[in-house]
Backbone as a printed PyTorch tensor [residue, N CA C, xyz], in Angstrom:
tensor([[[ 23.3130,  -7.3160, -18.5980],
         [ 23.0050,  -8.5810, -17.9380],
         [ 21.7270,  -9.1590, -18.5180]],

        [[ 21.5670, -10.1390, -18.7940],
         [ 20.2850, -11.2210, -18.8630],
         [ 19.3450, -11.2260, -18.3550]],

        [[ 18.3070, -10.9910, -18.8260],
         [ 17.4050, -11.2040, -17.6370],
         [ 16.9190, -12.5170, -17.8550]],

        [[ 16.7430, -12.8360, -16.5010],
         [ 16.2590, -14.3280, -15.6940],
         [ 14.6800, -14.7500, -16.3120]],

        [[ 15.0190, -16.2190, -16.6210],
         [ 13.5140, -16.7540, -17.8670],
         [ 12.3910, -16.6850, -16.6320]],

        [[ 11.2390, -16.5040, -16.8840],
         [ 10.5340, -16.4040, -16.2080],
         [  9.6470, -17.6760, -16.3170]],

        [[  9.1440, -18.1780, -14.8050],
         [  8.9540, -19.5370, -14.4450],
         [  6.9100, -19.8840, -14.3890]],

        [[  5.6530, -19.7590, -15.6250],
         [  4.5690, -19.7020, -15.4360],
         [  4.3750, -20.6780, -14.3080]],

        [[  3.2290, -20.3880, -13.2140],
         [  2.7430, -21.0340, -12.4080],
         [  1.6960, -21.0720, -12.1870]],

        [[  0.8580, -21.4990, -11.4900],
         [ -0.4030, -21.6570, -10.7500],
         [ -0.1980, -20.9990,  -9.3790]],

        [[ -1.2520, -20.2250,  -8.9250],
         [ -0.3620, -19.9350,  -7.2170],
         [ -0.6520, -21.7710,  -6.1980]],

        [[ -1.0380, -22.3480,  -6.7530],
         [ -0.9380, -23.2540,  -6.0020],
         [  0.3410, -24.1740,  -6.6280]],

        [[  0.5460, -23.8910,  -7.5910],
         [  2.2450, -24.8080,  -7.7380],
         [  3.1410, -23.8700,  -7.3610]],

        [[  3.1180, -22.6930,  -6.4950],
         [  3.7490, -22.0530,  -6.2090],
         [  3.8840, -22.4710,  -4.4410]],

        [[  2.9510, -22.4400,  -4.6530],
         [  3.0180, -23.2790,  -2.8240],
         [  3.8210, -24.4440,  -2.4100]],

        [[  2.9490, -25.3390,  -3.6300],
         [  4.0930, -26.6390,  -3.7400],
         [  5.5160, -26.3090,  -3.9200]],

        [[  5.7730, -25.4430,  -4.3200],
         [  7.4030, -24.8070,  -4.6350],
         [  7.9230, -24.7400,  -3.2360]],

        [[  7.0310, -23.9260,  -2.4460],
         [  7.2430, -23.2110,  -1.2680],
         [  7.6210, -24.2830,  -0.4340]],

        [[  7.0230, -25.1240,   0.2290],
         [  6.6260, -26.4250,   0.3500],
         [  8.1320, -27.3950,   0.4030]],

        [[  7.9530, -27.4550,  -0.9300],
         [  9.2170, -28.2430,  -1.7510],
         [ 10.7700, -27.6080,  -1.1420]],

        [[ 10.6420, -26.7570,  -1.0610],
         [ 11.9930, -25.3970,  -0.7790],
         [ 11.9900, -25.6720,   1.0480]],

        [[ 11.4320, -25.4830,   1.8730],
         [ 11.1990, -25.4010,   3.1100],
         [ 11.7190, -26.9730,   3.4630]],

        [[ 11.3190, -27.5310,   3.3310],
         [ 11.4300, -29.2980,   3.0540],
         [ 13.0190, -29.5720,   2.7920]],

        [[ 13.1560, -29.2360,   1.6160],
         [ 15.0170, -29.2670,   1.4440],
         [ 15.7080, -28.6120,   2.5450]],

        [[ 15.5160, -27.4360,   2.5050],
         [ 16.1990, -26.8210,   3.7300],
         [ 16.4340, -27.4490,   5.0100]],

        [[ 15.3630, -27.0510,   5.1930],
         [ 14.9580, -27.7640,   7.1510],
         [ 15.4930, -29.3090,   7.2890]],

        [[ 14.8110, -30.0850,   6.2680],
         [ 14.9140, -31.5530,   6.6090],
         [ 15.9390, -32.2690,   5.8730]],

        [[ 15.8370, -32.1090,   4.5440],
         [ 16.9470, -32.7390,   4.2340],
         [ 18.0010, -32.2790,   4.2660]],

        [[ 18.2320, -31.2880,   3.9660],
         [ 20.1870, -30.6150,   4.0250],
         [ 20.4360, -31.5150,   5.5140]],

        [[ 19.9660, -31.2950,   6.5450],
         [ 20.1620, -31.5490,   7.8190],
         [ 20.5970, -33.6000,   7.9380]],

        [[ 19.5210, -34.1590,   6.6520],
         [ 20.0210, -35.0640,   6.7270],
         [ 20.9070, -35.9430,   6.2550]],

        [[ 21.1570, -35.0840,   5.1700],
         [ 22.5580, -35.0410,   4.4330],
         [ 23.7450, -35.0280,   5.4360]],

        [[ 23.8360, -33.7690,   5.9500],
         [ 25.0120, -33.6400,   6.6790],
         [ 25.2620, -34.9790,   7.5890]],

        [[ 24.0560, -35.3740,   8.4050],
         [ 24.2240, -36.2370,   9.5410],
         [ 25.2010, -38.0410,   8.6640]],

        [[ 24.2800, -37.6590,   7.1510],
         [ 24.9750, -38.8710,   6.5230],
         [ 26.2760, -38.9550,   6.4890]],

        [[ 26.7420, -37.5540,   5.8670],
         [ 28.3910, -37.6750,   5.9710],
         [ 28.9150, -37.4200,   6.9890]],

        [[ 28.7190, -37.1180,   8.0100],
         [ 29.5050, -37.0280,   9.5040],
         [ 29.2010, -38.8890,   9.3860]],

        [[ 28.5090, -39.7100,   9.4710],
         [ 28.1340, -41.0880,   9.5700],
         [ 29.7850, -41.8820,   8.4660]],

        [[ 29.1420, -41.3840,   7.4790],
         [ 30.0370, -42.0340,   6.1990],
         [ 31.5230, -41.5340,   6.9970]],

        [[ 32.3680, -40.3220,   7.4910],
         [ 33.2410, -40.0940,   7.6820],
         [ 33.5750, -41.1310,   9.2600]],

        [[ 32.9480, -41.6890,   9.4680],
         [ 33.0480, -42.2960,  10.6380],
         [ 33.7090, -44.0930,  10.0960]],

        [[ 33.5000, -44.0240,   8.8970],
         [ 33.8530, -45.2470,   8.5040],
         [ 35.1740, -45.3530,   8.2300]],

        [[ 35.9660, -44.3710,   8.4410],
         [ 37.5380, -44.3690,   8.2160],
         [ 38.0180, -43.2280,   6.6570]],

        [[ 39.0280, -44.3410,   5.6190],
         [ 39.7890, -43.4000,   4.8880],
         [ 38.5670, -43.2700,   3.9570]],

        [[ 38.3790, -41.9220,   3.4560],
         [ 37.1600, -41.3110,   2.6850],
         [ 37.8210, -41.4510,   0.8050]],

        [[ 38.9270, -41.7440,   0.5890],
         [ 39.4810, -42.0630,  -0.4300],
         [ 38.6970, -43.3150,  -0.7250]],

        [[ 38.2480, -44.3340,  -0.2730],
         [ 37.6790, -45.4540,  -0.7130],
         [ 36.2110, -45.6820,  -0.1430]],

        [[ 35.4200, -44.5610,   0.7880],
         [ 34.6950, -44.5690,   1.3960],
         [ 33.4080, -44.2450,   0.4220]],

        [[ 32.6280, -45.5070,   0.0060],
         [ 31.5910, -45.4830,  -1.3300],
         [ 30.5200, -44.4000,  -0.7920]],

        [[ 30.1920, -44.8870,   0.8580],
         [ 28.7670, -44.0270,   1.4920],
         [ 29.1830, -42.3470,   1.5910]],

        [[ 30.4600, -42.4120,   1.6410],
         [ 31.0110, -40.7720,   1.7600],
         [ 30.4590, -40.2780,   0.6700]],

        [[ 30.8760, -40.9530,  -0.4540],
         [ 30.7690, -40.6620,  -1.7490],
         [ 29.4310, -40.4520,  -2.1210]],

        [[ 28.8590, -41.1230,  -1.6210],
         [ 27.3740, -41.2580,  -2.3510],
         [ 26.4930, -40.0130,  -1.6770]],

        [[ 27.1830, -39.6270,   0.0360],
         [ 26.2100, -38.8610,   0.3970],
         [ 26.9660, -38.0140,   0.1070]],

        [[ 27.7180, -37.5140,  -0.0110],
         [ 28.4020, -36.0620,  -0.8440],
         [ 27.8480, -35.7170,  -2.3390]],

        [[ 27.3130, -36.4300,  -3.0830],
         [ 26.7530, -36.2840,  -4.0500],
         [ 25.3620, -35.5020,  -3.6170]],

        [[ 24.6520, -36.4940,  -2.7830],
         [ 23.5080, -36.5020,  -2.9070],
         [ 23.5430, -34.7520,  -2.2170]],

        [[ 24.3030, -34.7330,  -1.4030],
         [ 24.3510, -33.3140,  -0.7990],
         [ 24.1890, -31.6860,  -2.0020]],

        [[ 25.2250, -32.2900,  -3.3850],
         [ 25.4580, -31.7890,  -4.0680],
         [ 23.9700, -31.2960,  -4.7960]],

        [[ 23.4480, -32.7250,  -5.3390],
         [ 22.0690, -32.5930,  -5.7670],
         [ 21.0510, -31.8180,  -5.0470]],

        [[ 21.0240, -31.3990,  -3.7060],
         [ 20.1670, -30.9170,  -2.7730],
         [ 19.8490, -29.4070,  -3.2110]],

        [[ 21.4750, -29.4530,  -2.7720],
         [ 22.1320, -27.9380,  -3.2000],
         [ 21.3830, -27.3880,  -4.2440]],

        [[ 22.1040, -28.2810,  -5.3170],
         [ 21.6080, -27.3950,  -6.5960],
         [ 19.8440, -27.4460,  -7.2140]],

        [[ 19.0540, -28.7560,  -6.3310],
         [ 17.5000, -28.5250,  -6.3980],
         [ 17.1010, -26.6450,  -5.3760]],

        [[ 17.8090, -26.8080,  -4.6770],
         [ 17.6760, -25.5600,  -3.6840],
         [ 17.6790, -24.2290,  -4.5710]],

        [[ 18.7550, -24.1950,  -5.2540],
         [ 19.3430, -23.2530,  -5.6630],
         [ 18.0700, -22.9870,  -7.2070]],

        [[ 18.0040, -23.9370,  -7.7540],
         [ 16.8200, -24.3790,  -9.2380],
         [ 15.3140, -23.5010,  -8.4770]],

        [[ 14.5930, -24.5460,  -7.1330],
         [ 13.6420, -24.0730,  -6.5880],
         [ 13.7090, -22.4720,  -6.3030]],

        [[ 14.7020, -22.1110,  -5.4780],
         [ 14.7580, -20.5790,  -5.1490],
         [ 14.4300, -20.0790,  -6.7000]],

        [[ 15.1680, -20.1170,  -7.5180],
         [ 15.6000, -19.0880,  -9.3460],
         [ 13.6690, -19.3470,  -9.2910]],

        [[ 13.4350, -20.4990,  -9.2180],
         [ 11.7510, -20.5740,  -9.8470],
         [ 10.9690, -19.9900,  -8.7570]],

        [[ 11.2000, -19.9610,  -7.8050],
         [ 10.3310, -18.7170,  -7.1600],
         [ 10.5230, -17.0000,  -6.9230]],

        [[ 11.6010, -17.0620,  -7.4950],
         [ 12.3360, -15.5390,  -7.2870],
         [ 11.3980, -15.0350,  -8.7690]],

        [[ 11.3530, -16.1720,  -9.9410],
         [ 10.8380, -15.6440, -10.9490],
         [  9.7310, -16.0560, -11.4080]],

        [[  8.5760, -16.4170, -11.0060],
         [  7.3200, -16.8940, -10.9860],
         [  6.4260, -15.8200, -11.1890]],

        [[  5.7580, -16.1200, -12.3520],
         [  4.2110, -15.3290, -12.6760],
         [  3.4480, -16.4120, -12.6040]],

        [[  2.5740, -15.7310, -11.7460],
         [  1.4360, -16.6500, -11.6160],
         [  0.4990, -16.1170, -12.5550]],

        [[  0.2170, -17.5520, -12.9210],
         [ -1.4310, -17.4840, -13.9860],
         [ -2.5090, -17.3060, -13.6750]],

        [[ -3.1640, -15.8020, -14.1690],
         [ -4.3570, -16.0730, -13.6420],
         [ -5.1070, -15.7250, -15.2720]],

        [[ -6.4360, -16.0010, -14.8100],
         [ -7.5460, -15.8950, -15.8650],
         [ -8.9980, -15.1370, -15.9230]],

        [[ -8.8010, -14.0790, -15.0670],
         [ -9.7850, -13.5280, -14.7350],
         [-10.6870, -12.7440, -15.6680]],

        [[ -9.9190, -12.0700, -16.4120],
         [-10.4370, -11.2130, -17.5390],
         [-10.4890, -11.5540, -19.0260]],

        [[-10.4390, -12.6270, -19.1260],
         [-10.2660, -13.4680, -20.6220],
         [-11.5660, -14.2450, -21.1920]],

        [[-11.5490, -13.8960, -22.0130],
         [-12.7710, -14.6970, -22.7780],
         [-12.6270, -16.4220, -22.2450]],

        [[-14.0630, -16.8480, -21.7480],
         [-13.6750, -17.8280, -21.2650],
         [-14.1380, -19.2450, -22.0500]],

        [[-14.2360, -19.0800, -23.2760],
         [-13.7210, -20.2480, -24.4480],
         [-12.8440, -19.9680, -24.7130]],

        [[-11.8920, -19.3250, -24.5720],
         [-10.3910, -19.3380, -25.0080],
         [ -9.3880, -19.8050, -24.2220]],

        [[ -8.6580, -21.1730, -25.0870],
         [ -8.0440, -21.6100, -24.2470],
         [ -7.0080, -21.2630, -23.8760]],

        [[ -6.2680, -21.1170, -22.5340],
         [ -5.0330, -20.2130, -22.0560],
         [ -4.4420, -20.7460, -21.2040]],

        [[ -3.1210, -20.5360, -20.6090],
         [ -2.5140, -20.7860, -19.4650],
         [ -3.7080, -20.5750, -18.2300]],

        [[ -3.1680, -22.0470, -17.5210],
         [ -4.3860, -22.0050, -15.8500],
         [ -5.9530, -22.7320, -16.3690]],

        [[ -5.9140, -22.6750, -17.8060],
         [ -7.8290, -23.0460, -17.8720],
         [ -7.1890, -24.9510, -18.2430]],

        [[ -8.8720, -25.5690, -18.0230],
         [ -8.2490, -26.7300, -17.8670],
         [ -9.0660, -27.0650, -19.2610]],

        [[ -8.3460, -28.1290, -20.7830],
         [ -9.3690, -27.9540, -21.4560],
         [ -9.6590, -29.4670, -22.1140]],

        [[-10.7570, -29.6830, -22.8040],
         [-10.7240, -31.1340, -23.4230],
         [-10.8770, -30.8550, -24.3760]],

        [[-10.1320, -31.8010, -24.9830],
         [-10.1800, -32.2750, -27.0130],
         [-10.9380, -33.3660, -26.8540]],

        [[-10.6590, -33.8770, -27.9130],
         [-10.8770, -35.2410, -29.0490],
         [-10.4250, -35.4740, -30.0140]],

        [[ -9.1460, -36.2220, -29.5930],
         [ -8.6750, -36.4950, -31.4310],
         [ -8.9550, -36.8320, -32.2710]],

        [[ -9.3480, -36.4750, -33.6620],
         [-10.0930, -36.8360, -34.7580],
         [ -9.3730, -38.1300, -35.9280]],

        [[-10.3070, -38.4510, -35.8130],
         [-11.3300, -38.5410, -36.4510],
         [-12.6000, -39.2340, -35.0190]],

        [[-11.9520, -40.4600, -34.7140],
         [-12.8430, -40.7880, -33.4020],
         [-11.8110, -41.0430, -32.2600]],

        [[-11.3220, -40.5960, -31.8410],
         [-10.4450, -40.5320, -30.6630],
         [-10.9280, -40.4680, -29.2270]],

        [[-10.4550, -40.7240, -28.2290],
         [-10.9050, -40.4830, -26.9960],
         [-10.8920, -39.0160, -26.2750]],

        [[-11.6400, -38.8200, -25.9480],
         [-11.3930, -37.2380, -24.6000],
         [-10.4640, -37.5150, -23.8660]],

        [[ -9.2430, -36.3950, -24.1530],
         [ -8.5060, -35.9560, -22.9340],
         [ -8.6970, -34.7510, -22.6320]],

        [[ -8.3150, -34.4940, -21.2280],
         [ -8.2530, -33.2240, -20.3280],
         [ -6.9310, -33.0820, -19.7690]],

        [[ -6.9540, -31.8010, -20.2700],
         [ -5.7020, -31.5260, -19.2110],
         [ -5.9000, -29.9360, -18.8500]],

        [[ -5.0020, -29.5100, -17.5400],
         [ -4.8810, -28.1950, -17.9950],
         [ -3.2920, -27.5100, -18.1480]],

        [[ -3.4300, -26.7450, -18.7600],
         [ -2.3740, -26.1320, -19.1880],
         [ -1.2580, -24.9270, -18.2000]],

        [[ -0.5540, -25.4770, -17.8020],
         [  0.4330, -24.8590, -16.3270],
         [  1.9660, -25.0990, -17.2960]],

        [[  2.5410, -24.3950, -16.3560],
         [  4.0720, -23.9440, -16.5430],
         [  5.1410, -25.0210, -16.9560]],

        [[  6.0770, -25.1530, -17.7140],
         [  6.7230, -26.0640, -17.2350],
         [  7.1690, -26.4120, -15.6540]],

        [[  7.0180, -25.6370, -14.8460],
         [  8.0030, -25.9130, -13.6490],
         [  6.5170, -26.7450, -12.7600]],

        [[  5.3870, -26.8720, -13.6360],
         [  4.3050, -27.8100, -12.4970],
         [  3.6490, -29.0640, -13.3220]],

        [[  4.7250, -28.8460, -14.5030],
         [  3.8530, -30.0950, -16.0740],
         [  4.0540, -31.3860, -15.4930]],

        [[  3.3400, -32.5190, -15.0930],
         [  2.7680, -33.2970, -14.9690],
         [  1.9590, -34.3350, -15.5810]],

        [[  1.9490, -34.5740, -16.7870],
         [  1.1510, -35.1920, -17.8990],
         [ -0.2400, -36.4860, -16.6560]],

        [[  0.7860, -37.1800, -16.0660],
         [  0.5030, -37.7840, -15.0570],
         [ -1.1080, -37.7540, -14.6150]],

        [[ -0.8830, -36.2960, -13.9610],
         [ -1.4690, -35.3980, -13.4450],
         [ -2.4990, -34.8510, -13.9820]],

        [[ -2.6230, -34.9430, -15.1840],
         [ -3.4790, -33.9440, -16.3920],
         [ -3.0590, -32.7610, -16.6860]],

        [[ -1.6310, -32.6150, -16.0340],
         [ -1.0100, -31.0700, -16.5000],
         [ -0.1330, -30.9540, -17.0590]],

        [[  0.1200, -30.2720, -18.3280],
         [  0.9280, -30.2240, -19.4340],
         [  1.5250, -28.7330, -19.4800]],

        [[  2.5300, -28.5270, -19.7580],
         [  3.4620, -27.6980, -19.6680],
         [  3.0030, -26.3810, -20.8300]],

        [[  2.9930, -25.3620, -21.0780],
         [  2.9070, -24.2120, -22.1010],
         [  3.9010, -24.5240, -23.4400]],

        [[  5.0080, -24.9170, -22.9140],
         [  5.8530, -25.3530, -23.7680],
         [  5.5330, -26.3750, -24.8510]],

        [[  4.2580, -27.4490, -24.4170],
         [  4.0160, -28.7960, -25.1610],
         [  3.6050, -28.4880, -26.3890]],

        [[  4.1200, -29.0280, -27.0030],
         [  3.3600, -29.5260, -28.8180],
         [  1.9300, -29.3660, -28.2630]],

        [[  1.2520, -29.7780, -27.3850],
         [  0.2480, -29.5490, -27.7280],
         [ -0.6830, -28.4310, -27.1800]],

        [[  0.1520, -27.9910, -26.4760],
         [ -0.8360, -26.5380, -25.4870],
         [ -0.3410, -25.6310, -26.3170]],

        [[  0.8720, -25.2020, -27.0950],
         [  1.7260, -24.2900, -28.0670],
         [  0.4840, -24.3810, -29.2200]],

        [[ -0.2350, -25.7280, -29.5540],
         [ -1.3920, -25.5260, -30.7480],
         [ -2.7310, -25.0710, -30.0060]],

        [[ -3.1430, -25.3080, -28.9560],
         [ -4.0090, -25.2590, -28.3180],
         [ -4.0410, -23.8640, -27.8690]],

        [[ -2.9510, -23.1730, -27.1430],
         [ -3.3500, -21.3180, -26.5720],
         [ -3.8930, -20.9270, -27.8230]],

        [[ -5.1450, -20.0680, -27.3290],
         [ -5.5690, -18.6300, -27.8180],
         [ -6.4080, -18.8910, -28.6160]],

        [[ -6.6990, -20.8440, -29.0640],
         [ -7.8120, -21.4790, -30.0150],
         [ -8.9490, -21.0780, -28.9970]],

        [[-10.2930, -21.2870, -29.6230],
         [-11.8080, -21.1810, -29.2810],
         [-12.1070, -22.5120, -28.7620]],

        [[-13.0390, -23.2020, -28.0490],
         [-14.2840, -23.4900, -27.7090],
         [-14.9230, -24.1920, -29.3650]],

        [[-14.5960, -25.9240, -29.4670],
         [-15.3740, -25.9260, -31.0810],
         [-14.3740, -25.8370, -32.4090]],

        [[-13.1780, -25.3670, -31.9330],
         [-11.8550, -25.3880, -33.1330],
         [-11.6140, -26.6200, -33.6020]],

        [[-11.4910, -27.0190, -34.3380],
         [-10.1290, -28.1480, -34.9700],
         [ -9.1970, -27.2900, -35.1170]],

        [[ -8.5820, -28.0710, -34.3470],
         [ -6.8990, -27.4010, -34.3090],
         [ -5.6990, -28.8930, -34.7890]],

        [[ -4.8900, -28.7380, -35.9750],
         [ -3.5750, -29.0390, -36.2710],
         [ -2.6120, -29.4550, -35.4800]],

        [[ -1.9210, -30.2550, -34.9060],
         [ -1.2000, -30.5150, -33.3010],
         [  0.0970, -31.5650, -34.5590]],

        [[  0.9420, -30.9030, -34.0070],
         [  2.2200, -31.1360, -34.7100],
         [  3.3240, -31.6720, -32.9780]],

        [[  3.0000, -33.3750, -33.2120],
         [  3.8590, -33.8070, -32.1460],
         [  4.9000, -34.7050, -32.7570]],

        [[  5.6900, -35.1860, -31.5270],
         [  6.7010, -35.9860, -32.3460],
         [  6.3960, -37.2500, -32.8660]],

        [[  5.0340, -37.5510, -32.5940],
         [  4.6160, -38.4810, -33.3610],
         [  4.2340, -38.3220, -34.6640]],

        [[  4.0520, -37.1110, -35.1200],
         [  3.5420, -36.7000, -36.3320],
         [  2.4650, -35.9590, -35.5460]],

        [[  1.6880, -35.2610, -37.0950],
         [  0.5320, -34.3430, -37.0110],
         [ -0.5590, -35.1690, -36.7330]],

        [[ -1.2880, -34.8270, -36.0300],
         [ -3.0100, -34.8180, -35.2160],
         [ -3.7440, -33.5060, -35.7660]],

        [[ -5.1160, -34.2200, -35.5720],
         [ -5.8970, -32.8850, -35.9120],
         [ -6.7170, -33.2040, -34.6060]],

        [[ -7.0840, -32.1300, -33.9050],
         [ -8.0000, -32.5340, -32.5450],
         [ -9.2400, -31.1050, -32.7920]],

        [[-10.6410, -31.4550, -32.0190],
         [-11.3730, -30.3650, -31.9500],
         [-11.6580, -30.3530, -30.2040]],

        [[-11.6470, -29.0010, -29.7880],
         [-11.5420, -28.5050, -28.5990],
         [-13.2810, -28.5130, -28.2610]],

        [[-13.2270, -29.8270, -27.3140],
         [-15.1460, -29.9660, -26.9300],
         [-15.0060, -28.7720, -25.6680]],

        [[-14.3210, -28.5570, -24.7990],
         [-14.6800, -27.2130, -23.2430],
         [-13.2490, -26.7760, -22.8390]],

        [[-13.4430, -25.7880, -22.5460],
         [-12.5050, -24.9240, -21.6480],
         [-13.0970, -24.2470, -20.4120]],

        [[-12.4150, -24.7870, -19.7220],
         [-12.7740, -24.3450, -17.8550],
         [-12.2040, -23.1180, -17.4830]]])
């Protein structure tokens, strides 16, 4: 058998998981159902669009339920306790500067299942945290995105 991909987190995007999961359950499944008992009230369900639509949406619930549970059944949380702390890693939050004169961004670096760009949080997976783990504090680092190559130097890591 396979074993199940494992889901990096923050313990606080793990909460939000928690959160997120409790929420589907309790409140919405519940209001799903009430939709289609509603929609079935409108007669033949062969042409019935709201049947339709909340039977979907029921579907979608489901399978966020089912997605959320797999990502908390398999969640490592990130921590950073014992790591050199110019090195940038999963959980630390860090800033560049793209070179030549570019602006400071920050972000920190979390799981896909909490990436957020939005947010300032970028996934492990990204073009650019994939160039960024395990660099120093002061690097120019190479960043190969789909825009093409960047060269950025790493001003802090938190």
């Amino acid at each position: 058998m396979a074993t199940e991909k494992s889901f990096y987190m923050t313990q606080e995007g793990k909460e939000k998981l928690g959160e997120e999961l409790e929420y589907l359950k309790m409140d919405k499944r519940a209001e799903v159902v009430d939709r289609i008992k509603e929609a079935r009230g409108f007669g033949d369900l062969s042409e019935n669009s709201e049947y339709d639509a909340a039977k979907e949406e029921q579907a979608f619930v489901e399978s966020r339920i089912a997605q959320v549970e797999k990502m908390m059944r398999n969640a490592v949380i990130i921590e950073n306790d014992n790591e050199n702390p110019d090195i940038v890693s999963m959980g630390r939050t860090v800033t560049f500067k793209e070179l030549p004169d570019g602006d400071e961004e920050i972000y920190t670096i979390v799981g896909s299942a909490e990436a957020d760009p939005f947010e300032g949080k970028i996934s492990n997976d990204s073009p650019m945290a994939k160039s960024l783990i395990g660099q120093e504090k002061g690097t120019e680092v190479a960043v190969t995105t789909p825009g093409g190559d960047i060269m950025v130097r790493i001003e802090d890591v938190e």
